[in-house]
matplotlib code that plots the C-alpha trace (Angstrom):
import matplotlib.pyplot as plt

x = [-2.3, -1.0, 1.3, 4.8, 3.7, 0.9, 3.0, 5.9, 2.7, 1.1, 5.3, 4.4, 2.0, 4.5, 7.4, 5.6, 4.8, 4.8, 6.9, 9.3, 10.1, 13.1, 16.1, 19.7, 21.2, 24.7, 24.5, 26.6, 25.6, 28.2, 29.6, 29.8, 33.4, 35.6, 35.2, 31.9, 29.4, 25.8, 23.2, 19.8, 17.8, 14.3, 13.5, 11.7, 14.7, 13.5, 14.9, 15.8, 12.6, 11.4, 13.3, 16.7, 20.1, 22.1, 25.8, 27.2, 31.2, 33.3, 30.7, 30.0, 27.6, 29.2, 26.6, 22.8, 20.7, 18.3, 18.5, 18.6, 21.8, 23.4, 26.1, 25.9, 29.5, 30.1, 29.8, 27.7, 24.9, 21.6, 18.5, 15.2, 13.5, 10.6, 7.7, 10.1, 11.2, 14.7, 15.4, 19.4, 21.3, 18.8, 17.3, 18.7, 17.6, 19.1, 18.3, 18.8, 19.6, 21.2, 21.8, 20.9, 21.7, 24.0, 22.5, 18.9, 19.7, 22.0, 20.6, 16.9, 18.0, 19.3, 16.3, 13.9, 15.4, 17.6, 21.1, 22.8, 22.0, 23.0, 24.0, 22.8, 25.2, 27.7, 29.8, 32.7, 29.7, 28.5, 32.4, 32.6, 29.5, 30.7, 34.0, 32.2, 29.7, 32.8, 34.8, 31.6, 31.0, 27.9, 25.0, 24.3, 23.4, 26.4, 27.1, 27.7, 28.4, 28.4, 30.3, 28.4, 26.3, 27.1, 24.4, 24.3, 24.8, 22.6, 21.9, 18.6, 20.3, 21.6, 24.1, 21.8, 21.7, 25.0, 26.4, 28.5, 26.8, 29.0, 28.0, 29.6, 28.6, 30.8, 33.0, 36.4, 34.4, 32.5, 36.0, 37.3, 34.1, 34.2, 38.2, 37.1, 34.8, 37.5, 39.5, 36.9, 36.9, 33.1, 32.1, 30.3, 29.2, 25.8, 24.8, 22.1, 19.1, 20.6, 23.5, 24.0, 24.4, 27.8, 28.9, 26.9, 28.9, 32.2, 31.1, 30.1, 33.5, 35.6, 34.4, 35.2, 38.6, 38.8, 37.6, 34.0, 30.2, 28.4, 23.9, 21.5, 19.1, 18.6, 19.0, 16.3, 17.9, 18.8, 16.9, 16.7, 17.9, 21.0, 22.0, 21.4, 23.6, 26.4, 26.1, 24.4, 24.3, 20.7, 18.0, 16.5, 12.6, 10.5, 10.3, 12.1, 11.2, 7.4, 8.6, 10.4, 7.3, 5.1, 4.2, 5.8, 8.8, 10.8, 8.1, 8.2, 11.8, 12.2, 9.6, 11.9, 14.7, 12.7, 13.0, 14.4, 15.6, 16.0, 19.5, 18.4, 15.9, 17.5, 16.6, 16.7, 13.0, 12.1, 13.8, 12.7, 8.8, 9.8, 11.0, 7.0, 5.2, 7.1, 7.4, 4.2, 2.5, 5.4, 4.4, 0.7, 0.8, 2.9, 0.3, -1.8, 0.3, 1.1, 2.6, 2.7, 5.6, 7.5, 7.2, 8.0, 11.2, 12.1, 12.6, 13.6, 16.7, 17.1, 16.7, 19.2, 21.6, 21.3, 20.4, 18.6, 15.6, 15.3, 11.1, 11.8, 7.3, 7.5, 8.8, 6.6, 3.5, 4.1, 4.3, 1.7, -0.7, -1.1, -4.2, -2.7, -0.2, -0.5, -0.3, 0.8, 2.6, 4.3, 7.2, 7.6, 8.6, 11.8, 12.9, 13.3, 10.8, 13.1, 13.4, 9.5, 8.5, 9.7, 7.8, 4.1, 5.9, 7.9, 5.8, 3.1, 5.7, 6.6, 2.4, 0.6, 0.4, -2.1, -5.2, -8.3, -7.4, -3.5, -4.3, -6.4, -4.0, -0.9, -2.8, -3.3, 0.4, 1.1, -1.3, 0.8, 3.9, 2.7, 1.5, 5.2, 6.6, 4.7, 5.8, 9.1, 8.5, 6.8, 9.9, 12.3, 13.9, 15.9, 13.7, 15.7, 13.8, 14.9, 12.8, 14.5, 14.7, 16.0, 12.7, 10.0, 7.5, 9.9, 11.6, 15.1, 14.5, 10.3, 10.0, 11.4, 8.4, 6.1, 7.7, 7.6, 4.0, 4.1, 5.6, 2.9, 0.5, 2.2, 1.4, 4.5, 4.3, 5.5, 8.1, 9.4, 9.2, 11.3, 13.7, 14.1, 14.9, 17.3, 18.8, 18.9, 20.4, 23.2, 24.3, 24.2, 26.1, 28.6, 28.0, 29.2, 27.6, 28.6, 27.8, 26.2, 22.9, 19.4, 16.3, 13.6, 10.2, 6.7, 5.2, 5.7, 6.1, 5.9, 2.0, 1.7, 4.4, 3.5, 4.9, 8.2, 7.0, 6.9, 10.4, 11.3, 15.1, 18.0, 21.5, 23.3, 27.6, 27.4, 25.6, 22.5, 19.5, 16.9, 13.5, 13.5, 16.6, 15.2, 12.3, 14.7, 17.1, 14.1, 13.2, 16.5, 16.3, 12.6, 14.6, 17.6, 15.0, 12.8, 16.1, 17.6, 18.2, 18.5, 22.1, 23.5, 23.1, 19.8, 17.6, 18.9, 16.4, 15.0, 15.9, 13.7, 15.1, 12.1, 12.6]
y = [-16.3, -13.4, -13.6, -11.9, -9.5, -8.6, -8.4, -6.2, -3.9, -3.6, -2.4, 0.7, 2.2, 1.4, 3.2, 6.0, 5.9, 3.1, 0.8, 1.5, -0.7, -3.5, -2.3, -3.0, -1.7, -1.1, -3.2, 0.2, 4.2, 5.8, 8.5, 12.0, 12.6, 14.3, 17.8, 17.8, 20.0, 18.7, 21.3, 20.4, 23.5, 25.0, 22.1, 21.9, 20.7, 18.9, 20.8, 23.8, 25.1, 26.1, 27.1, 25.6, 24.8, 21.4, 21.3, 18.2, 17.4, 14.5, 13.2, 15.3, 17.7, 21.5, 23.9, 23.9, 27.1, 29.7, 28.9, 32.9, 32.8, 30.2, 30.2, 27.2, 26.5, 26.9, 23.5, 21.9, 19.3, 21.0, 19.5, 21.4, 20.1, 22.4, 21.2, 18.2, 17.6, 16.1, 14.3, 15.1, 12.1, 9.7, 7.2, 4.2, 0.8, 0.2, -3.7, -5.9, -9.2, -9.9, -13.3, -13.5, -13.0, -9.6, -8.3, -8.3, -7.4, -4.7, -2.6, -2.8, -0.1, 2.7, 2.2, 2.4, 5.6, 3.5, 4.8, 3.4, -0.1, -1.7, -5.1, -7.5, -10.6, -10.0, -11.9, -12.1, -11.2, -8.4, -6.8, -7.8, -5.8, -3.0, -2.9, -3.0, 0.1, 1.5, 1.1, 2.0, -1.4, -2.1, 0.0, -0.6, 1.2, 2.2, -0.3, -1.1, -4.3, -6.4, -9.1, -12.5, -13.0, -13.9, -16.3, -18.7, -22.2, -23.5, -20.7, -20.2, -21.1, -24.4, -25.4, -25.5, -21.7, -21.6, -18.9, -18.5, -17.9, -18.1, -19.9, -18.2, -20.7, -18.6, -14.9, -16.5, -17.8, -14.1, -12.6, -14.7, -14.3, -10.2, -10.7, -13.0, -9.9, -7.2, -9.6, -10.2, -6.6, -6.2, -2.3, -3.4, -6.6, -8.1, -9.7, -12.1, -13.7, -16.7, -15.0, -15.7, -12.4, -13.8, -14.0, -10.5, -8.5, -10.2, -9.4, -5.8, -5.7, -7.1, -4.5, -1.7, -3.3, -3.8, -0.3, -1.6, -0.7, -3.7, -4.0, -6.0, -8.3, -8.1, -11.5, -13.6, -13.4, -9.6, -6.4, -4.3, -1.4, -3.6, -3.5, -0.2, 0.9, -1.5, 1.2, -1.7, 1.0, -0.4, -2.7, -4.2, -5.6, -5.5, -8.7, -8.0, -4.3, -5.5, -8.0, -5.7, -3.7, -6.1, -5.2, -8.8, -8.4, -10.3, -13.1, -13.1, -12.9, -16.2, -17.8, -16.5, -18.5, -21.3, -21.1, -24.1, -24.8, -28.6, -28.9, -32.3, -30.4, -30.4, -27.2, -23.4, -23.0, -25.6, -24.1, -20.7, -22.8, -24.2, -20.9, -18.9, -21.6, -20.7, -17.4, -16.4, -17.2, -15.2, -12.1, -12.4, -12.4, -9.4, -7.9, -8.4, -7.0, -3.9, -1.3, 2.6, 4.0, 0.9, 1.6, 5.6, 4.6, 2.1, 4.6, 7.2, 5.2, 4.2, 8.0, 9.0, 6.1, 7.2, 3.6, 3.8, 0.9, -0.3, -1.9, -3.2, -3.4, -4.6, -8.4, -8.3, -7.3, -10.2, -13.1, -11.3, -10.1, -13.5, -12.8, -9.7, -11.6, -11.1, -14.1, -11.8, -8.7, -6.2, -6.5, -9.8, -9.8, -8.1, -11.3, -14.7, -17.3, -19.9, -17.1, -16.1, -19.6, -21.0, -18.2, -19.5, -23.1, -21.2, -19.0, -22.0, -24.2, -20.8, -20.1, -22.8, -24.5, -21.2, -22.0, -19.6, -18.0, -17.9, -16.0, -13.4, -12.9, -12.5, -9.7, -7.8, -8.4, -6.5, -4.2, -3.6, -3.0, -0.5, 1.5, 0.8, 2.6, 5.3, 5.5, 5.2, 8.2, 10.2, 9.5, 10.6, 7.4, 7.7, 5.4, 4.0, 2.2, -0.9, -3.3, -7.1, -7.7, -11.0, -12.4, -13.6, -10.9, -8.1, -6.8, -5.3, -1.5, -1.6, -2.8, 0.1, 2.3, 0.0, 0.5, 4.3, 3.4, 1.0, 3.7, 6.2, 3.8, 4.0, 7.4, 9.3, 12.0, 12.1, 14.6, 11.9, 9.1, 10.7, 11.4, 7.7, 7.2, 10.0, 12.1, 9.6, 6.3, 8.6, 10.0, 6.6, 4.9, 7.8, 8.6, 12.0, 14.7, 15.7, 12.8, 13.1, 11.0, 12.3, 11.0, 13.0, 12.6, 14.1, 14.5, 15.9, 13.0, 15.4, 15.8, 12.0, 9.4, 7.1, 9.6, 8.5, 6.2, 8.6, 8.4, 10.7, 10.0, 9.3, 10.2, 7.9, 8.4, 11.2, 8.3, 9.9, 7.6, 9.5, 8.7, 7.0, 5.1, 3.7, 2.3, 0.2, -0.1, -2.0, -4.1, -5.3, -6.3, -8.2, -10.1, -11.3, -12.2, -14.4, -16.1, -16.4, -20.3, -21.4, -21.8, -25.6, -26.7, -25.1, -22.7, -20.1, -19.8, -16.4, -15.1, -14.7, -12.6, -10.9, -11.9]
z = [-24.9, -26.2, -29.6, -29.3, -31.9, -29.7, -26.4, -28.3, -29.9, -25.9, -25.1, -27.6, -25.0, -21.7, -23.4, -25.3, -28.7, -31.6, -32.0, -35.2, -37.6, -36.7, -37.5, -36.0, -33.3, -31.2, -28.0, -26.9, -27.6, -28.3, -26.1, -27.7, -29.0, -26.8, -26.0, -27.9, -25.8, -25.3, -24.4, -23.2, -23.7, -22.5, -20.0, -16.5, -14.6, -11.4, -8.5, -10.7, -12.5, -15.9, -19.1, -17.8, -19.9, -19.1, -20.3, -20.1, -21.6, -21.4, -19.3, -17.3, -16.4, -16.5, -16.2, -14.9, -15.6, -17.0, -20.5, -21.9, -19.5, -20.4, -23.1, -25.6, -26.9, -30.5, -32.3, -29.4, -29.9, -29.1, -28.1, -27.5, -24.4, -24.7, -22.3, -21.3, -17.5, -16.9, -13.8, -13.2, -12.4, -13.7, -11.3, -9.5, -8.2, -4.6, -5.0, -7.7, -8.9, -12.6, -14.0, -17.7, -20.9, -21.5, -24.6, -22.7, -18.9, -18.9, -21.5, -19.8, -16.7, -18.6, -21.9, -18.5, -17.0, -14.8, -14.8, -11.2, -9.4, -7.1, -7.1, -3.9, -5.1, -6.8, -8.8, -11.4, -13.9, -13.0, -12.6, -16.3, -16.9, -15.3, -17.3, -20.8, -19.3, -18.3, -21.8, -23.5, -25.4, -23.4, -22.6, -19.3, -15.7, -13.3, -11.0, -7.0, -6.6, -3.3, -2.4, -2.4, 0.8, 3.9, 5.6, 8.8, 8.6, 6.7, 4.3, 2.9, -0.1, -1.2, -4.2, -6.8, -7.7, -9.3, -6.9, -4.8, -0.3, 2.3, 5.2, 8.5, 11.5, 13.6, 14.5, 12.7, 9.2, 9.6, 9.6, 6.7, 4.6, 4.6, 3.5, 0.9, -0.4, 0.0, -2.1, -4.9, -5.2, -4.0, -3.0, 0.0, 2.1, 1.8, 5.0, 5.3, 6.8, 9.3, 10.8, 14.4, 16.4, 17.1, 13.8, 12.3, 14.8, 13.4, 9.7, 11.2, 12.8, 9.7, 8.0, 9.7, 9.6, 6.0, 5.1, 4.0, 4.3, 4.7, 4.0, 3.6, 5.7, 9.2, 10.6, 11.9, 15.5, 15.6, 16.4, 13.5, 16.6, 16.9, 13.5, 13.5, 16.2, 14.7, 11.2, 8.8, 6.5, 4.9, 5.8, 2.8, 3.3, 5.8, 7.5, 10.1, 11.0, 11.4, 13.8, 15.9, 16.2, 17.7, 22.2, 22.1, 20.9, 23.1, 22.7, 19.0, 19.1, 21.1, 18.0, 15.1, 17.3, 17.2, 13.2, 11.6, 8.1, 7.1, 5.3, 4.0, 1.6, -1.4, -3.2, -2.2, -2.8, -0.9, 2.4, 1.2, 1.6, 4.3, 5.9, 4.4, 6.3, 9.5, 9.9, 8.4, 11.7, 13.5, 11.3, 11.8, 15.6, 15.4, 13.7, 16.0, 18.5, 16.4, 19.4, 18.1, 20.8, 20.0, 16.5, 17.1, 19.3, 17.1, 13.7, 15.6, 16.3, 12.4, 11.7, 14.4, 13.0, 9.5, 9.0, 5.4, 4.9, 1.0, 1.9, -2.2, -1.5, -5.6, -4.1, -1.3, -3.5, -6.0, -2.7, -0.9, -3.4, -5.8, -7.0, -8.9, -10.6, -14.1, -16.3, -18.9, -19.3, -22.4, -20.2, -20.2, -23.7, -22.8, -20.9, -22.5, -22.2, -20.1, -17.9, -17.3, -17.8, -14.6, -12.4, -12.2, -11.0, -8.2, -6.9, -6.6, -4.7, -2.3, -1.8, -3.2, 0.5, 1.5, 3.0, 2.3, 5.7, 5.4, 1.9, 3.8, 6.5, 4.5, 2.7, 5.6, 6.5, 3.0, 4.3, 7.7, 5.3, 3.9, 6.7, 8.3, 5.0, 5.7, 9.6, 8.4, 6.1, 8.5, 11.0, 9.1, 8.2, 4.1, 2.2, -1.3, -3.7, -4.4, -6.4, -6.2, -9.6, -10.5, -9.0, -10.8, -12.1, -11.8, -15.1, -15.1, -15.5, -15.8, -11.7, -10.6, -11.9, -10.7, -6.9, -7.2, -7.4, -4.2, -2.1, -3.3, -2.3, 0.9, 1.6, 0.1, -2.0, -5.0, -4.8, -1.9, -4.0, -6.5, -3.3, -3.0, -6.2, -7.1, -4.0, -1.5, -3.5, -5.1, -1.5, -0.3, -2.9, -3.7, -7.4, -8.4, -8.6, -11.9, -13.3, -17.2, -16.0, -16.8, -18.1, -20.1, -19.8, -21.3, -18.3, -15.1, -12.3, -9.4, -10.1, -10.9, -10.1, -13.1, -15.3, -14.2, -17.3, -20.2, -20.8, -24.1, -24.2, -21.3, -21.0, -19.3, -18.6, -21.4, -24.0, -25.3, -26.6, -28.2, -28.4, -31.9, -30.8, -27.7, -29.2, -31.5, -28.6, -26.6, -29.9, -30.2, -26.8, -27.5, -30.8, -28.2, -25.7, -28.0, -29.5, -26.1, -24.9, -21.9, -20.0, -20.7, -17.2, -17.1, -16.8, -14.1, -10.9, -9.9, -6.7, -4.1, -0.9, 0.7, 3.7]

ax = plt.figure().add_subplot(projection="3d")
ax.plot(x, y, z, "-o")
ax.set_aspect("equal")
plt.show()
């Protein structure tokens, strides 16, 4: 077992340098006074080209070009990016789950590069969050925030996650749910895994109604084309696309019908157990029964739709691929140990019922994943990457590296995967433009995607971290990890949503 000090010493290579000596640290950078001009000089600007100038004021990014044409204001704050490559706007997570301490979760995205998420249940916590980003005394990502979700009766999750699901057994409860949402002051509705088709086309209909976009899961009983055509504006895994792509569709539709979750059992990871055991067969004969023009017609329709799939392949590696699991990581130590602690027992009760021949079939269901991101790709369909933090073995800001990886693995190229992670989240989600995100890195991630890890220094809403400061920034995270106890009632459970 690894000490801290050695864990925090292996987090020197991950984020670029040595670790400095401990020293304190604002939870909050502070923004540059007003009217104070930053300029960015001599950098490879992704998208742009070599020896660019970025101007950003009052948050905002004024001026992108040829640095010996560019006029830095008197009195501005200049930074030499020589041999440095800036990704404008930063990146963003399209899935993520955040229920932890503040001085440790929010300030993970932006030290990582991660300037936008978006939140997959929301609560009253995570619009606090937002305000402090907001007012500048919290470092932290933008956020989108959804409402909480929306699930059949029963949900896949019982009472003893401490928040809040919404059980819709029929159209009127749909309705009532996606007010409930507007009211909470969510940015979009999250829809989810047990809905009736009655019900999701009353949630899909409220929100028109109420002005609202509403994502998420495709239900267990709906086509993935259905959704589509009703403008669920994102798909999140891949359960239920692989399904749909099976010569026996219709047959393996009437199976997922036949799915049943036991409301007597008393936790959600028991039902979420209880659901694996079920459905794994399901995926495996469809599989089997993999059907190329089905598959072509099917994304051809998402692409046409605009319907946007988030395959978030990080959550489905770590159920899929066990044997990888590490039982260690240098990331870990920017979580606390109540937190990590309870993965190894979860993902046991979730897998730990695998025979020798379930394990090798559920590999080569991973394996069928990622050849469906790649169809998807190769169809035109906007990927976003989106990593499900929140679960276990996924880090707040350090996961979403790891599933640029995945989706190279998948076949995209890198300049793609950046797409997914830049471009296509922002149009989605409606972040401006203009916006004073960027992260600086060493190396060029357009020839290899892991250099999306070399971060040298971020901007984030006109805040600027350099590199000696986000090296203490991420040990004062490390210290509040390692003092962190656990929440009175309990250690909170990770989310697990794959499906």
């Amino acid at each position: 077992m690894s000490t801290r000090r050695e864990v925090l010493a292996g987090s020197a290579a991950l984020t670029g340098g040595a670790l400095l000596p401990a020293a304190p640290a604002a939870a909050a950078v502070s923004r540059t006074a007003a009217g104070r001009v930053l300029a960015f000089t001599r950098a490879t600007v992704l998208g742009a080209g070599p020896g660019r100038t970025v101007l950003v004021r009052d948050g905002r990014v004024v001026q992108v070009g040829r640095s010996a044409e560019v006029v830095v204001p008197d009195g501005a704050v200049t930074y030499d990016l020589t041999g440095k490559f800036v990704v404008m706007g930063g990146l963003v997570d399209s899935h993520v789950h955040n229920d932890g301490p503040e001085s440790v979760l929010p300030p993970l995205f932006p030290l990582n590069g991660v300037t936008a998420v978006r939140e997959m249940w929301g609560g009253p916590l995570h619009h606090e969050w937002r305000e402090k980003v907001r007012a500048g005394t919290l470092l932290g990502p933008r956020w989108v925030i959804a409402g909480p979700i929306i699930d059949g009766r029963p949900s896949l999750w019982a009472d003893d996650i401490g928040e809040r699901a919404i059980e819709a057994a029929d159209a009127p409860a749909a309705r009532q749910a996606v007010r409930e949402s507007k009211a909470e002051g969510c940015d979009f509705v999250k829809v989810y895994s047990r809905l009736t088709p009655e019900a999701y086309e009353a949630v899909a209909d409220e929100s028109r109604r109420q002005g609202l976009r509403f994502a998420g899961h495709c239900p267990d009983t709906l086509s993935p084309a259905r959704a589509s055509d009703a403008g669920q504006q994102s798909i999140e895994h891949l359960h239920a696309l692989l399904l749909a792509t099976s010569s026996r569709a219709d047959e393996v539709g009437r199976a997922m019908a036949k799915v049943r979750i036991d409301s007597s059992l008393g936790t959600s990871f028991e039902r979420y157990a209880s659901w694996f055991r079920q459905v794994h067969a399901v995926e495996w004969e469809a599989v089997r029964t993999y059907d190329v023009g089905r598959t072509r017609a099917l994304f051809d329709r998402l692409a046409a739709n605009g319907t946007r799939v988030v395959p978030t392949l990080t959550v489905h590696d770590s159920l899929e691929r066990t044997g990888r699991l590490p039982a260690e990581s240098p990331e870990f130590a920017y979580l606390p140990g109540w937190m990590t602690g309870v993965w190894p027992g979860i993902w046991s009760a979730l897998t730990g019922w695998r025979t020798a021949r379930d394990v090798s079939r559920i590999e080569r269901i991973y394996e069928h994943r990622l050849r469906l991101v790649g169809e998807l790709h190769r169809a035109g369909v906007e990927l976003l990457a989106g990593t499900d933090t929140g679960t276990g073995y996924a880090v707040q800001g350090f996961s979403l590296h790891h599933e640029l990886e995945l989706l190279a693995e998948a076949g995209l190229p890198a300049r793609d995967v950046l797409h997914a992670a830049t471009v296509a989240p922002a149009r989605m989600l409606g972040l401006p433009e203009d916006r004073a995100d960027l992260v600086v890195l060493d190396a060029d991630p357009r020839v290899d995607i892991r250099h999306t890890r070399r971060i040298h220094s971020v901007l984030v809403d006109g805040r600027y971290v350099d590199g000696a400061q986000r090296l203490r920034l991420l040990e004062d995270v490390a210290r509040a990890a390692a003092a962190s106890e656990p929440p009175v009632a309990g250690a909170a459970a990770p989310h697990v949503c794959v499906h």
